[in-house]
MARBA-3410 file (N, C-alpha, C, O; in Angstrom, 1 decimal):
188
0.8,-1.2,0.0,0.0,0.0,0.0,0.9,1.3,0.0,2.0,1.3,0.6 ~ 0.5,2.2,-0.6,1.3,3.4,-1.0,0.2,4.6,-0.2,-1.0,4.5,-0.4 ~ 0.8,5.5,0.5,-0.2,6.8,1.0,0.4,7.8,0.0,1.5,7.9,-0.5 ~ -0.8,8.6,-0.1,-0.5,10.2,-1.1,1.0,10.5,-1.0,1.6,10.7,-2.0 ~ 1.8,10.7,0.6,3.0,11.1,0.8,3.9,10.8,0.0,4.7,11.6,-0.5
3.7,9.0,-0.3,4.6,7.9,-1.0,4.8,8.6,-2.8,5.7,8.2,-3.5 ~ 4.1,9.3,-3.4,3.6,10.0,-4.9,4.7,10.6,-5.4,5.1,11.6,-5.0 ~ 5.2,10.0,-6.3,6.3,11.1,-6.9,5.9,10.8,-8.9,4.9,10.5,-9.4 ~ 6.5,11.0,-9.2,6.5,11.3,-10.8,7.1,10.0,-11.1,8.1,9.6,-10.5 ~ 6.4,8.9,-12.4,7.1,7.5,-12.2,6.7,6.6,-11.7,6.9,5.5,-12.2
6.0,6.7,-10.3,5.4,6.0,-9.5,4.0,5.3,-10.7,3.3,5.9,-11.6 ~ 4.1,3.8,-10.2,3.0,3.5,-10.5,2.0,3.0,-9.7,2.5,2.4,-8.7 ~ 0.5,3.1,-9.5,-0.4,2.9,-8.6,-1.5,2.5,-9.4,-1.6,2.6,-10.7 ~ -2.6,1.7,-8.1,-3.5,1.2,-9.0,-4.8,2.2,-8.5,-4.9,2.3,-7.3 ~ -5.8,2.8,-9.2,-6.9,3.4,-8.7,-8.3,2.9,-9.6,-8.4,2.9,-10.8
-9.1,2.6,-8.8,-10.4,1.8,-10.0,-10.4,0.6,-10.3,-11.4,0.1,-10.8 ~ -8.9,-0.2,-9.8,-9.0,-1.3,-10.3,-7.9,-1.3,-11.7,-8.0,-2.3,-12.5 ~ -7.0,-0.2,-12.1,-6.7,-0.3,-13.4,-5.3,0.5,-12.8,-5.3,1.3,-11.9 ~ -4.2,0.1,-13.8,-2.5,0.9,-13.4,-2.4,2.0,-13.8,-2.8,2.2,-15.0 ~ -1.8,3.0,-13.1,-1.8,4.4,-13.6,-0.5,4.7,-12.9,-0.2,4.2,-11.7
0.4,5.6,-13.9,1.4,5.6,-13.8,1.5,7.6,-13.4,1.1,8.3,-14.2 ~ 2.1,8.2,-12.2,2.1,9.2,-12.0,3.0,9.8,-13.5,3.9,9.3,-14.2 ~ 2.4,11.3,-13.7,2.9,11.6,-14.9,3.7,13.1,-15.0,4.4,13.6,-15.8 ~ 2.9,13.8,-13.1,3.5,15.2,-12.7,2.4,15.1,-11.3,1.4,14.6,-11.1 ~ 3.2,15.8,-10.6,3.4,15.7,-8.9,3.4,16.9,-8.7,4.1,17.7,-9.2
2.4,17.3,-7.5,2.9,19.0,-7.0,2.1,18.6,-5.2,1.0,18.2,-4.8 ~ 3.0,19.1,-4.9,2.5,18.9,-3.3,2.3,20.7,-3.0,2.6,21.7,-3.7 ~ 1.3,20.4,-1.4,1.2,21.9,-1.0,0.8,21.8,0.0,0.2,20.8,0.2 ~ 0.8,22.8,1.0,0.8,22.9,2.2,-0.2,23.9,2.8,0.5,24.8,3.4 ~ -1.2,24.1,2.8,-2.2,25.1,3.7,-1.7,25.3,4.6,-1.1,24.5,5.3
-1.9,26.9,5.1,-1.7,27.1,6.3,-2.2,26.6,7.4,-1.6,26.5,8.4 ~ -3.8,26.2,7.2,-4.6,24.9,7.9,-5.3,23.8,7.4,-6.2,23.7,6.6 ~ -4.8,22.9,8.0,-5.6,21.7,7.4,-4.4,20.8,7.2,-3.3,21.0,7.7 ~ -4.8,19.7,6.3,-3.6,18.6,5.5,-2.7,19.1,4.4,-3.0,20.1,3.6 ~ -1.9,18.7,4.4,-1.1,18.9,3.0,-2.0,18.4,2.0,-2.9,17.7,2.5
-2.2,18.5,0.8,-2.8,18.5,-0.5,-1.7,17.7,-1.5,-0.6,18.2,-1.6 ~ -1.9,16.6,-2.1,-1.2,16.2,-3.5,-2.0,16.1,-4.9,-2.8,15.2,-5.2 ~ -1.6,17.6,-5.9,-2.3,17.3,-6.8,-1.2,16.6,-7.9,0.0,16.8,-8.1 ~ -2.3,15.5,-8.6,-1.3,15.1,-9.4,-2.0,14.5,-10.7,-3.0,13.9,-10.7 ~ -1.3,14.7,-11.6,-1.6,14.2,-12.7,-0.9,12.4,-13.1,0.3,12.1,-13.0
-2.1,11.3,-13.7,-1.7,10.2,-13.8,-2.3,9.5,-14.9,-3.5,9.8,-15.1 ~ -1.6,8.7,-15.5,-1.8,8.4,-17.0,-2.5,7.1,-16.8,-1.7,6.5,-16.1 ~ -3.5,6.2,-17.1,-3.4,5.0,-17.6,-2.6,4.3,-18.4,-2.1,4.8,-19.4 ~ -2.4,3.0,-17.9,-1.1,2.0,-18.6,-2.0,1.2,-19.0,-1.5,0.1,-19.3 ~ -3.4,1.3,-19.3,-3.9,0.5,-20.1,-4.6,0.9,-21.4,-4.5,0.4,-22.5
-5.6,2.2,-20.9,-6.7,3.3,-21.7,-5.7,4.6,-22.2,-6.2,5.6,-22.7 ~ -4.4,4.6,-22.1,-3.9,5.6,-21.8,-4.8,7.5,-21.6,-4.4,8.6,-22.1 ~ -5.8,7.3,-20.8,-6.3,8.3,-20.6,-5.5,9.2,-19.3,-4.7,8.7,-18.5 ~ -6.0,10.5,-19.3,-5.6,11.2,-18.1,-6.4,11.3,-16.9,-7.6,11.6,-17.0 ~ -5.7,11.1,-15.7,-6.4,11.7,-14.8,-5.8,12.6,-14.0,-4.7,12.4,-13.5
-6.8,13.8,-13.5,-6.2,14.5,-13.2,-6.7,14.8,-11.6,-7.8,15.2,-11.5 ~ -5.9,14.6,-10.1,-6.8,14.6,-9.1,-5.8,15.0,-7.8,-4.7,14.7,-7.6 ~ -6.9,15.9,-6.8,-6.3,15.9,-5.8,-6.3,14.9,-4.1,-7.3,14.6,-3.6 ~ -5.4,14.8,-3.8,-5.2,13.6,-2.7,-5.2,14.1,-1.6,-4.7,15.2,-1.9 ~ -5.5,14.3,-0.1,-4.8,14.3,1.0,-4.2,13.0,1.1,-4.5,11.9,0.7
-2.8,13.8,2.6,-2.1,12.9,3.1,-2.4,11.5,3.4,-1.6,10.6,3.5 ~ -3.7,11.4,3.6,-4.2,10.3,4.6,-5.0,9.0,3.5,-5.3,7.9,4.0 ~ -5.1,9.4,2.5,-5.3,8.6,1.2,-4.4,7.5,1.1,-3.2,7.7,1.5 ~ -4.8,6.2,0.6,-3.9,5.0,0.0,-4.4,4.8,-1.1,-5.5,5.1,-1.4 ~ -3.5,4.1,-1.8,-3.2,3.6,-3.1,-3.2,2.3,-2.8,-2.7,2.0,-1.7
-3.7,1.2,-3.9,-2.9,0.2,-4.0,-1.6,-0.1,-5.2,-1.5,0.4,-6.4 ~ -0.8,-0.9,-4.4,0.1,-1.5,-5.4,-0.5,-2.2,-6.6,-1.0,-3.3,-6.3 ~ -0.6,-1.7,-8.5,-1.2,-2.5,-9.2,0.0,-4.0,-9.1,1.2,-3.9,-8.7 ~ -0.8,-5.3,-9.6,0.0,-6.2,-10.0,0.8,-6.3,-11.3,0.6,-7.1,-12.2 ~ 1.4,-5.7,-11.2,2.7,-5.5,-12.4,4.0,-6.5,-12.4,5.0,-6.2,-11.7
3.9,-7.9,-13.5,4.7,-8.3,-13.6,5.8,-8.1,-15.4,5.2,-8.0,-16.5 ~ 6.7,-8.1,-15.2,8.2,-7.8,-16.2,8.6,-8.9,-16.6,9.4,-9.5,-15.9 ~ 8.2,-9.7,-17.8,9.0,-10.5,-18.4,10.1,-10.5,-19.7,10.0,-9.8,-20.7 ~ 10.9,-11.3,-19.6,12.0,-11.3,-20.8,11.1,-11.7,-21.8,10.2,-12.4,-21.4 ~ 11.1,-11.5,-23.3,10.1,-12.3,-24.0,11.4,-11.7,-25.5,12.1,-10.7,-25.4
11.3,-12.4,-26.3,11.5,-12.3,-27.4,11.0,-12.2,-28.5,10.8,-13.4,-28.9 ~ 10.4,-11.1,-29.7,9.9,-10.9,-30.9,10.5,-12.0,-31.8,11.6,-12.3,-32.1 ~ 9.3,-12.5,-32.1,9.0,-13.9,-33.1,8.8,-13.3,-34.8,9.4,-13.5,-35.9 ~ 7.7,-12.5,-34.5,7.3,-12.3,-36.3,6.2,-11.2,-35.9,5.8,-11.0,-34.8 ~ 5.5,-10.6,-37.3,4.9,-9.6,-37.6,3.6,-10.7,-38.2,3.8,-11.4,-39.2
2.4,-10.6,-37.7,1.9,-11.1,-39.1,0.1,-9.8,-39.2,-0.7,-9.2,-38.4 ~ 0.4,-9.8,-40.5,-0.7,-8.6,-40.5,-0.7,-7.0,-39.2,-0.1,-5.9,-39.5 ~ -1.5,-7.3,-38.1,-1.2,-5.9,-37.8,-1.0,-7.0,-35.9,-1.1,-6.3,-34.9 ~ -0.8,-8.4,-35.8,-0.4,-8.9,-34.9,1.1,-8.9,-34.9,1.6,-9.3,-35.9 ~ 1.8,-8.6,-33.9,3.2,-8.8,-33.5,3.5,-9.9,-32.1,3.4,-9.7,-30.9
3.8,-10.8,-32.8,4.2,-12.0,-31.8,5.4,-12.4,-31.1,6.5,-12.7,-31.6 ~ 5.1,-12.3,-29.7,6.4,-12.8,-28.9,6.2,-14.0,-28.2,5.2,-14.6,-27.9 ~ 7.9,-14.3,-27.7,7.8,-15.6,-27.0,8.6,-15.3,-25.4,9.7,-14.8,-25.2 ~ 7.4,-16.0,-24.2,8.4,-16.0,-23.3,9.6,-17.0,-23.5,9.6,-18.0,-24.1 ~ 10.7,-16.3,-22.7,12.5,-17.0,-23.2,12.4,-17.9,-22.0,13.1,-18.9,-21.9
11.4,-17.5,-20.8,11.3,-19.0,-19.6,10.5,-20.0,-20.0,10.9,-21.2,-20.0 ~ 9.3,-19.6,-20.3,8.4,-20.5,-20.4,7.9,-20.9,-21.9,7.0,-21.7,-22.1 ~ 8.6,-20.4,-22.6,8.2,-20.5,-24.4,7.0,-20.4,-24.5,6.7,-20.5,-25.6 ~ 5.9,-20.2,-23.8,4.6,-19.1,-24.1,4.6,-18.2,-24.7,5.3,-17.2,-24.5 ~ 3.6,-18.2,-25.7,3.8,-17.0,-26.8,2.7,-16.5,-27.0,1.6,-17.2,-27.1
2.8,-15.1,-27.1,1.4,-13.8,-26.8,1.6,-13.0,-28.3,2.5,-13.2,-29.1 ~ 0.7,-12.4,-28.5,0.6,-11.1,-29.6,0.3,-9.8,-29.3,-0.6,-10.0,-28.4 ~ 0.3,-9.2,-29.4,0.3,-7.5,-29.2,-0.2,-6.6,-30.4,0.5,-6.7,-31.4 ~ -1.2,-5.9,-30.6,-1.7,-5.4,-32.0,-0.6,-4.4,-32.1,0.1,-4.3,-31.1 ~ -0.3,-3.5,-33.2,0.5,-2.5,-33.5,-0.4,-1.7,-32.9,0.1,-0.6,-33.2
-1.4,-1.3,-32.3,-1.9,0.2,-31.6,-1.1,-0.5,-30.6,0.1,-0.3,-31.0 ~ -1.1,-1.0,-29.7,-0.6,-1.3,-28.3,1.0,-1.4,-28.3,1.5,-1.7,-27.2 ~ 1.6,-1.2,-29.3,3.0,-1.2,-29.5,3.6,0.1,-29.7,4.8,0.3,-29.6 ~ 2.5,1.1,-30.2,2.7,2.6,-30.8,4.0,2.6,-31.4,4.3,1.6,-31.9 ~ 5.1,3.7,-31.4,6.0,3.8,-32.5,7.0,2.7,-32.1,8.0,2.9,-32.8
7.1,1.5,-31.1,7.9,0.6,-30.9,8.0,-0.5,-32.2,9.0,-1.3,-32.3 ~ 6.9,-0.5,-32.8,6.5,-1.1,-34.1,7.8,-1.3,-35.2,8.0,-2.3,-36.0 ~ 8.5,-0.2,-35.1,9.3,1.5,-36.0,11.1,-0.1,-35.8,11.9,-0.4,-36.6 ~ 11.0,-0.4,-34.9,12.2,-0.9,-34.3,12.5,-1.9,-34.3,13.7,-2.2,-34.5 ~ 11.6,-2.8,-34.2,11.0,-4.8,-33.9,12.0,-5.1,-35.2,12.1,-4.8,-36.3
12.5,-5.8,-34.4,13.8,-6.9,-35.7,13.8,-8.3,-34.9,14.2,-8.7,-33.8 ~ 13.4,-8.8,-35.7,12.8,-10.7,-35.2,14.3,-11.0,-35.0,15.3,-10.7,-35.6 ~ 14.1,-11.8,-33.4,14.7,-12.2,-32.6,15.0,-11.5,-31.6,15.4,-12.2,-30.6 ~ 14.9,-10.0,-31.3,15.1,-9.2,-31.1,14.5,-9.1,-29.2,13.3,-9.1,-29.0 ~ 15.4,-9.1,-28.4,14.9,-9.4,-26.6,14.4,-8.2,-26.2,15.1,-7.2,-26.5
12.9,-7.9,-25.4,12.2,-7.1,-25.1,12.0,-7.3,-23.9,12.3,-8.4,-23.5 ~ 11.3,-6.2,-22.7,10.7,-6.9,-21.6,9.2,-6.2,-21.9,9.1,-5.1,-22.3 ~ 8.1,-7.0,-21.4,6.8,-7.1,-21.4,6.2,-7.1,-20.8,5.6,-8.2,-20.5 ~ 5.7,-5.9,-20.2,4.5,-5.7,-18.7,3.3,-6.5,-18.7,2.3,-6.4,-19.5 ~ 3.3,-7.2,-17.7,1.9,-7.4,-18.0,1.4,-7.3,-16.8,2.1,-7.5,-15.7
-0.2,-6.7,-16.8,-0.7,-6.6,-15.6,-2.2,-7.9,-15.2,-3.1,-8.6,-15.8 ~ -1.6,-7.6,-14.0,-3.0,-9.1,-13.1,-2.4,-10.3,-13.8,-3.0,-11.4,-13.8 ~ -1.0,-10.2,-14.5,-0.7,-11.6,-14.5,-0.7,-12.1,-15.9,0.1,-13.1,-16.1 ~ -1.5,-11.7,-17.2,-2.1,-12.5,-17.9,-2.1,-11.3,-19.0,-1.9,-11.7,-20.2 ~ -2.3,-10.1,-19.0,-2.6,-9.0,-19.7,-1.3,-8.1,-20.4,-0.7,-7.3,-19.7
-0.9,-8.4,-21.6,0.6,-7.7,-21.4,-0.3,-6.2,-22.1,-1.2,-5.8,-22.9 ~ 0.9,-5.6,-21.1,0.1,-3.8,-21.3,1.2,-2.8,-21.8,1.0,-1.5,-21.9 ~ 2.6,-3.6,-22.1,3.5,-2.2,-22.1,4.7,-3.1,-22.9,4.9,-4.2,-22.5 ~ 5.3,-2.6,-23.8,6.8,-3.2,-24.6,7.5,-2.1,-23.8,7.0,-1.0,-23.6 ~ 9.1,-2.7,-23.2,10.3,-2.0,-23.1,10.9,-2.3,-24.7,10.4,-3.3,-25.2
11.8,-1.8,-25.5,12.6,-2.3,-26.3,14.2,-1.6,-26.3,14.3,-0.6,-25.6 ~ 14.9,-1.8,-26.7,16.4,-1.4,-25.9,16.5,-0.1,-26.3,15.7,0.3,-27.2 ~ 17.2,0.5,-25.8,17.9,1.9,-26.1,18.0,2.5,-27.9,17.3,3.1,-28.8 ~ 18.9,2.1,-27.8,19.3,1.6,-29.6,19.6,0.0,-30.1,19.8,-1.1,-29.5 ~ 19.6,0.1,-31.2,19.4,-0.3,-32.0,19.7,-0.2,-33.5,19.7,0.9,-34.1
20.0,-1.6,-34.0,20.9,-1.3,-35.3,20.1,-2.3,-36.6,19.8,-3.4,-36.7 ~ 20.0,-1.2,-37.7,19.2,-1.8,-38.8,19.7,-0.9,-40.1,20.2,0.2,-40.4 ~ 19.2,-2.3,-40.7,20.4,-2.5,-42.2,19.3,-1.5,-43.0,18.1,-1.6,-42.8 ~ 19.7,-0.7,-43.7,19.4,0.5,-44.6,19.1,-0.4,-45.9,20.0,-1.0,-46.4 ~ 17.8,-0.4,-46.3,17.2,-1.2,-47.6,17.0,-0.2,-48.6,17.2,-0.5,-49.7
16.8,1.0,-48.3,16.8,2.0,-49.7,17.2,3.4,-49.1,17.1,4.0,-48.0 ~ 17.7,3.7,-50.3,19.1,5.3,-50.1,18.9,5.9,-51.2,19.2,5.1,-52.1 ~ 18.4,7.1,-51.6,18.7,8.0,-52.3,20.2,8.5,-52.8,20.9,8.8,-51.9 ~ 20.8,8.5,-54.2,22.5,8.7,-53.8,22.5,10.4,-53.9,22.0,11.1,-54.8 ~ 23.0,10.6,-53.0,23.5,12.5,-52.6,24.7,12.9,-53.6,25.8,12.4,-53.6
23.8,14.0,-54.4,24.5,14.7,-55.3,25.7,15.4,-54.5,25.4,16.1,-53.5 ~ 27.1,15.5,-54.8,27.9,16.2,-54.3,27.5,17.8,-54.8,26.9,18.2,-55.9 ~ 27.7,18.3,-54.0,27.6,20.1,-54.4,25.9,20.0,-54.0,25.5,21.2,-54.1 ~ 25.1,19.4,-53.7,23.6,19.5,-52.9,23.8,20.0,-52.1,24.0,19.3,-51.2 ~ 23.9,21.4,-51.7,23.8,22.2,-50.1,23.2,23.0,-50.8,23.8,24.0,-51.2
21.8,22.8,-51.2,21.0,24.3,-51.2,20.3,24.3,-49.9,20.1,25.3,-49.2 ~ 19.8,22.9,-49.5,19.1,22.0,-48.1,20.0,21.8,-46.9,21.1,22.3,-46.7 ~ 19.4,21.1,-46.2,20.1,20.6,-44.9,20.9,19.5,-45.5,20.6,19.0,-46.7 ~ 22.0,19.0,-44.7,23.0,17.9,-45.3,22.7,16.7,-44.4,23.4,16.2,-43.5 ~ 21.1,16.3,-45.1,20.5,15.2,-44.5,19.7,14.6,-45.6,19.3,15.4,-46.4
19.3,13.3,-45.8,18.8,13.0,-46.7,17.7,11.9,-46.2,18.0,11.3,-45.1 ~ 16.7,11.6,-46.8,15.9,10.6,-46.1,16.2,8.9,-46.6,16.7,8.7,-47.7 ~ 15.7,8.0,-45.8,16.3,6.4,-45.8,15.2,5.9,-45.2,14.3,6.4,-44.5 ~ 15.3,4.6,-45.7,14.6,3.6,-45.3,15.4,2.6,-44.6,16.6,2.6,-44.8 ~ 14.6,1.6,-43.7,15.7,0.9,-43.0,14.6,-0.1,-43.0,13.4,0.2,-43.0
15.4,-2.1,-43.0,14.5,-2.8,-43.3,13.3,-3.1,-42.3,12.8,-4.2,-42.6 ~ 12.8,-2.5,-41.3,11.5,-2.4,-40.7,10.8,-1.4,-41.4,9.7,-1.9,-41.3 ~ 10.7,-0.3,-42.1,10.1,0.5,-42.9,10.1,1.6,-42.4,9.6,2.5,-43.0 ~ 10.9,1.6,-40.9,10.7,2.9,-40.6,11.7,4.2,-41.3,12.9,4.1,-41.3 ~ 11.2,5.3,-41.6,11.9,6.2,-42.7,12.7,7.6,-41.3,12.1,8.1,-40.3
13.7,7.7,-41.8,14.5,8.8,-40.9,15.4,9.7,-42.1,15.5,9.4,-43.3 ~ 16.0,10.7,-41.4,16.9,11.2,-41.9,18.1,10.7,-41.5,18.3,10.1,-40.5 ~ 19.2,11.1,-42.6,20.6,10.4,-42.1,21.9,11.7,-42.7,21.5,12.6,-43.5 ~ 22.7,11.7,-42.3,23.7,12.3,-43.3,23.8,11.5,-45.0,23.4,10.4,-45.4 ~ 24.5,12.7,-45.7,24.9,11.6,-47.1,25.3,10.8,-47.5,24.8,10.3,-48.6
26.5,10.3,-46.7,27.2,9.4,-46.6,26.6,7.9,-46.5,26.9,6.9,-47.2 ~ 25.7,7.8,-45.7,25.2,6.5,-45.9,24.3,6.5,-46.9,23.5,7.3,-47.3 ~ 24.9,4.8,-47.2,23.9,4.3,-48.7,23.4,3.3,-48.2,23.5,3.0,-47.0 ~ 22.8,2.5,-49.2,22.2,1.1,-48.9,23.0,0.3,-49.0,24.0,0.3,-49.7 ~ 22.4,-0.9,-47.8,23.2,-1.4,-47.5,24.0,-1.4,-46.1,24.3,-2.3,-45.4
24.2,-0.1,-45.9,25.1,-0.1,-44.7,24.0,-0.4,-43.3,22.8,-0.2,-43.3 ~ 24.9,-1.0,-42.2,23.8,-1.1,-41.2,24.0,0.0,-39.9,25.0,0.1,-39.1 ~ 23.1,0.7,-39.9,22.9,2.1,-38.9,22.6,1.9,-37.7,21.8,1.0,-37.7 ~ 22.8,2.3,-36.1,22.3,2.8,-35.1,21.3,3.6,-35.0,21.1,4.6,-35.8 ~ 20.5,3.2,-34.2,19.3,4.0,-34.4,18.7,4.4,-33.1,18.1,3.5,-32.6
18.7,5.7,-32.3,18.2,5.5,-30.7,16.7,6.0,-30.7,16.2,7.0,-31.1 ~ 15.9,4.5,-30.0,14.4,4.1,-30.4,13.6,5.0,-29.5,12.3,4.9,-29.6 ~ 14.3,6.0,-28.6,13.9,7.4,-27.6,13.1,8.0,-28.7,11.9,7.9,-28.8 ~ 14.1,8.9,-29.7,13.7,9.6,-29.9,13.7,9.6,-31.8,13.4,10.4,-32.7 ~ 14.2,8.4,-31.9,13.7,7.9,-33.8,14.9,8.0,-34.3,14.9,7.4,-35.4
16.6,8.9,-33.9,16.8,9.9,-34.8,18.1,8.3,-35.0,18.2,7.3,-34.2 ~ 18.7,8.5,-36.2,20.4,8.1,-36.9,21.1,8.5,-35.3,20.9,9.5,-34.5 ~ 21.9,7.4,-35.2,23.4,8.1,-34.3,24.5,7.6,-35.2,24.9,8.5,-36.0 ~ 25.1,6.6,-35.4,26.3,5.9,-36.2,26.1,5.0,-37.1,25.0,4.4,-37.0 ~ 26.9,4.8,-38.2,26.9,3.6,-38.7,27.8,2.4,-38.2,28.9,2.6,-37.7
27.4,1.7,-38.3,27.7,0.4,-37.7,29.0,-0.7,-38.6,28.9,-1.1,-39.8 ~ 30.1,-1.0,-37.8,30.6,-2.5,-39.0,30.0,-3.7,-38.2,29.8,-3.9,-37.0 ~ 29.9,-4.4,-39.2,29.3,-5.5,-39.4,30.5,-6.8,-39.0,30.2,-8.0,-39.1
END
């Protein structure tokens, strides 16, 4: 059990019966009465918002949130299939429930996989970066600086970025899955 005090940003809690993940935190103090926690907290399932205030004296429950290793199997239609690496049980996840993690999935590829009450997977971790082989490259005119000295690419999951000129197809890139963008090219 968690009390309002316990609330920081990050924290996850369960309210309603469903996990909600704090998303911004402001505590306050009246000059009488309880302290006050207002806070804003996201659904890990609906991803809706809620926005609400607590006194001190409020509890939370702990949702049941379990983390498994699982491994990406395959893509088929708009299902993406993984396998637990303990138990070789294997789940699917639609691409809405994967949002831009979709962008990254390279079969074989080790994830961990929230799932809640046990049975419900509700969240992909997928690693930091990541490295994928460049399937189509535009070739960059030397003397092209009327633009930025970036060109766009495809990489074999389909997801499209910019890169410098230098890379062509073929080569296999770094990619940090935060924020979408190119960091390095990679040897093989």
């Amino acid at each position: 059990m968690y009390t309002a005090a316990d609330l920081r940003k990050g924290l996850k809690v369960q309210v309603d019966g469903e996990p909600y993940i704090v998303t911004d935190f402001e505590f306050s103090k009246p000059g009488k009465g309880q302290a006050l926690y207002r806070t804003k907290m996201r659904s890990m399932i609906s991803g809706n918002q809620l926005v609400n205030t607590y006194r001190s004296n409020d509890k939370f429950e702990k949702p049941d949130l379990d983390e498994r290793n699982m491994q990406f199997l395959y893509a088929q239609g708009e299902e993406f299939h993984f396998m637990d690496t303990a138990s070789f049980e294997q789940i699917f996840l639609t691409r809405e429930q994967l949002g831009d993690n979709v962008h990254f999935l390279k079969e074989g590829m080790e994830v961990q996989v929230l799932f809640f009450g046990g049975s419900r997977p509700i969240d992909v971790s997928i690693p930091n970066f990541v490295n994928l082989k460049v399937t189509q490259a535009d070739p960059w005119a030397k003397g092209d600086t009327a633009g930025t000295d970036t060109k766009p690419i495809t990489v074999e999951t389909g997801y499209q970025l910019q890169v410098p000129p230098f890379v062509v197809e073929g080569d296999l890139i770094q990619i940090d899955t935060r924020s979408g963008a190119y960091l390095t090219r990679v040897k093989e």
